[in-house]
N, C-alpha and C positions, 0 to 999 in steps of 0.2 A: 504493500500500500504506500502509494506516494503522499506525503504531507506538506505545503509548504507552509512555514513560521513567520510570520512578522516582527521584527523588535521594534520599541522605542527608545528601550535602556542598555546604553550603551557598553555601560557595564557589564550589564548580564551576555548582552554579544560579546563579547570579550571572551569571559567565562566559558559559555558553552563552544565557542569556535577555533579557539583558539591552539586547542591540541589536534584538533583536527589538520588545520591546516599545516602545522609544524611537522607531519608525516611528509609532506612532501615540501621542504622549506623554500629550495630554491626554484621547482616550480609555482608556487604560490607567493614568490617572492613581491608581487605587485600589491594582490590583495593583503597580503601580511603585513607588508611593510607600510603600505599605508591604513590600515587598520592601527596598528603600534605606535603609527605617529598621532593618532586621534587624540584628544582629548576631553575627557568627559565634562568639562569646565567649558570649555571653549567651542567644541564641533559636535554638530545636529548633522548626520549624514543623511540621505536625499531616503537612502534603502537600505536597511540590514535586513536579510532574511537568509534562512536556512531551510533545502530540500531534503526531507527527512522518507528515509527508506528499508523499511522493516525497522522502524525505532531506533533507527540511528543517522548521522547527518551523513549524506551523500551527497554535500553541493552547500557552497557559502555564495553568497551575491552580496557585494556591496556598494553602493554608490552612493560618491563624492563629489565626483562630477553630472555638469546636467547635458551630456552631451552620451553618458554612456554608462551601464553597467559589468561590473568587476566582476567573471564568475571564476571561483577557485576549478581548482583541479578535481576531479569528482570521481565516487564510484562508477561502476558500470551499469548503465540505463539501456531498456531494451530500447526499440523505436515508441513502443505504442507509451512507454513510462517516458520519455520525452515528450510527447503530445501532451499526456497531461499536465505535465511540467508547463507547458504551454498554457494550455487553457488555464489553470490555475494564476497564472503570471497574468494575464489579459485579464482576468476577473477580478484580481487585485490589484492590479497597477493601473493607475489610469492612464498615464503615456511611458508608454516603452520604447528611450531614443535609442536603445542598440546597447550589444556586448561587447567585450573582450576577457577572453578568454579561450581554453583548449582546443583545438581546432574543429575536431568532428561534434563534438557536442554545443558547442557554441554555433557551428556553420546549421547541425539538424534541428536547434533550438529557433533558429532566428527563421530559419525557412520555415519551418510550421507555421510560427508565429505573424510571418507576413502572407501565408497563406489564408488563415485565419482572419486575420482581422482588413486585408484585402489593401496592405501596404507594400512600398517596394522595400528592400532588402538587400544594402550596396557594399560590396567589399569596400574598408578603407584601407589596412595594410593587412598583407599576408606575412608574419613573422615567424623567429624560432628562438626558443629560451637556450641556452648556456650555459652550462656550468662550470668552474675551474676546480681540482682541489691544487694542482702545482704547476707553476711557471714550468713550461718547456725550453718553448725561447726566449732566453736572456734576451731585455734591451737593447741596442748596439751603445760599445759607450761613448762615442761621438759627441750624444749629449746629456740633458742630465734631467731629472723631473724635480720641478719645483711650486708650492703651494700659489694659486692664484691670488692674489693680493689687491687692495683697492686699487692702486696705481693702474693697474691693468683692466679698469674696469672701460675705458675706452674699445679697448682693443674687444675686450670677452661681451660687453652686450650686442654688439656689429654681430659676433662669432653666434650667439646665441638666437639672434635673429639668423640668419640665414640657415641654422641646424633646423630650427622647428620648420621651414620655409621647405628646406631638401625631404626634410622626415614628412610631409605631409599635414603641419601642425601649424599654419602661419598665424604669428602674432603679429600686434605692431610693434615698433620702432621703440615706445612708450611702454608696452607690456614687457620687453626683452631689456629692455635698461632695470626697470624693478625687480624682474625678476632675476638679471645676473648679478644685481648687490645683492639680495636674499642667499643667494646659491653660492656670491664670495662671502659672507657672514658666518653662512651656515662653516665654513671651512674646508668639508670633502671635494675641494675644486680645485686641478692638478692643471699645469701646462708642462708639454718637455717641449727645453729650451737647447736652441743650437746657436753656437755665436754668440750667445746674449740675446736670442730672439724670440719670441715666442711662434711656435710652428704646428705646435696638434692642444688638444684640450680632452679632459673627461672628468666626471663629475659621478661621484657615490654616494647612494641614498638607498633611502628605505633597508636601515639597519634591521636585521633580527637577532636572535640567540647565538645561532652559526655564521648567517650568509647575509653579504650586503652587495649591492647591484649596480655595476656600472654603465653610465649613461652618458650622455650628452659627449659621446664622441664624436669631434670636427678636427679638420685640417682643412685651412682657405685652399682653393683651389691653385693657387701660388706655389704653394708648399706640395701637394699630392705627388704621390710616384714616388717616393723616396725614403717609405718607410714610417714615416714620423709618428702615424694612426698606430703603427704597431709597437712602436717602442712607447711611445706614454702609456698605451694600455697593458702593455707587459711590465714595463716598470712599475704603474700605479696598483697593480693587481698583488705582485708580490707585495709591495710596501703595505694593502691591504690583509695580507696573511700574515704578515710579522708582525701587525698588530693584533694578532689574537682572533683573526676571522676562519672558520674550516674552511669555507668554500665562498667563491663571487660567482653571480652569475650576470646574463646579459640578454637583452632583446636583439634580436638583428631583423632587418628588413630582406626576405627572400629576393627581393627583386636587386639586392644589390651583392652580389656574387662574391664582390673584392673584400668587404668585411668580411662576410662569412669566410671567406679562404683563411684569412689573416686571426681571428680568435682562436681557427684551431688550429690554426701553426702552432699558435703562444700556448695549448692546451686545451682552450675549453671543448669539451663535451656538447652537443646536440641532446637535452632531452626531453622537451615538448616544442608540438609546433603550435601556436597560437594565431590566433585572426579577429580584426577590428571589422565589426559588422553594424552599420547605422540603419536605421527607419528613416523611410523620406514619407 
């Protein structure tokens, strides 16, 4: 019997989901890690629910944002136990803007569901999670990695608009200046530096108990071909393990061949493939 749960207490989501999702850390590393950063003071999230299956949880959803819902990594659902899953979600939700999450469960959730309620149903990226437990390939040591700092925030909000721009995610000019002071604040903001220059960038967030996740990989097009994306991410990965992390993982975009080649040089693993699905 399928059940789906509603919270309001953020707390009590916490409690009940929370070991669940830690089974599989660094694939739930999105919903985890942003679950973990919540605060029960501060954040009213949009959707906390849990798909409950024979009395136990088989599926976390959370949203924080209002453009999409977070679905964790999940038991195994037949077809027609996804349908319900479906209808359940349309019956309780009143707009459904789309997932991310798993690929096949996310891709058969979301086509039901715009079959169902007679909306369209658009891939936004096709992805794959990552996971590292040890540097392969060393750095080159050419150059060196070092902590992003305000001085550099010229340079890194430019860098940070044109990531979410490439990644499919465009902000403005305004959004990308506040959000790379927040991002140099917060402090997990690395550049490797050649010459004294700065040439690639990446950014680690959403800490959990083991595994924390690197992001906002960029190198200007100036710099490309030369390496730079793979050495700040092989540097910044290990410096993350010698602080006490088991494993990093990472998002990659399918359509772009050359990251993906370059993470598992450095080591990482391929263990789920993910996909951003919106309602129009």
């Amino acid at each position: 019997m399928i059940k789906l749960v509603k919270y309001d207490d953020l707390t009590l989501f916490k409690k009940d989901v929370i070991y669940f999702l830690e089974k599989f850390e660094a694939e739930n590393n999105l919903i985890l890690g942003v679950l973990l950063s919540l605060s029960e003071i501060e954040d009213s999230p949009l959707l906390m629910a849990t798909v409950g299956k024979h009395n136990d949880i088989g599926l976390v959803l959370l949203q924080t944002h209002p453009s999409q819902i977070i679905l964790s990594k999940s038991v195994s659902f037949t077809s027609k136990e996804i349908h319900v899953i479906g209808e359940k979600l349309s019956n309780t939700i009143q707009e459904i803007p789309g997932f991310i999450g798993e690929k096949k469960l996310t891709t058969d959730l979301a086509m039901y569901i715009s079959k169902l309620k007679g909306i369209q149903a658009s891939v936004i990226m096709d992805q794959k999670i990552y996971k590292l437990e040890k540097v392969v390939k060393k750095a080159n040591t050419n150059g060196m990695l070092r902590r992003i700092i305000e001085k550099d925030h010229r340079t890194i909000k430019e860098w940070v608009y044109l990531f979410c721009y490439e990644t499919n995610q465009p902000i403005s000019l305004d959004e990308a200046d506040k959000r790379a002071k927040i991002m140099i604040n917060k402090g997990n903001f690395v550049a490797w530096v050649v010459n004294g220059e700065l040439v690639s960038m990446a950014y680690a967030t959403r800490p959990t108990q083991n595994n924390i996740t690197i992001s906002y990989v960029y190198t200007p097009i100036s710099e490309r071909k030369k390496g730079y994306a793979a050495d700040c991410v092989s540097a910044f990965t290990q410096s993350l393990l010698d602080r006490g992390y088991k494993t990093t993982s990472l998002y990659t975009d399918l359509n772009n061949p050359t990251s993906n080649k370059i993470y598992i040089q450095i080591g990482y693993e391929a263990i789920m493939d993910s996909i951003v699905i919106l309602f129009k």
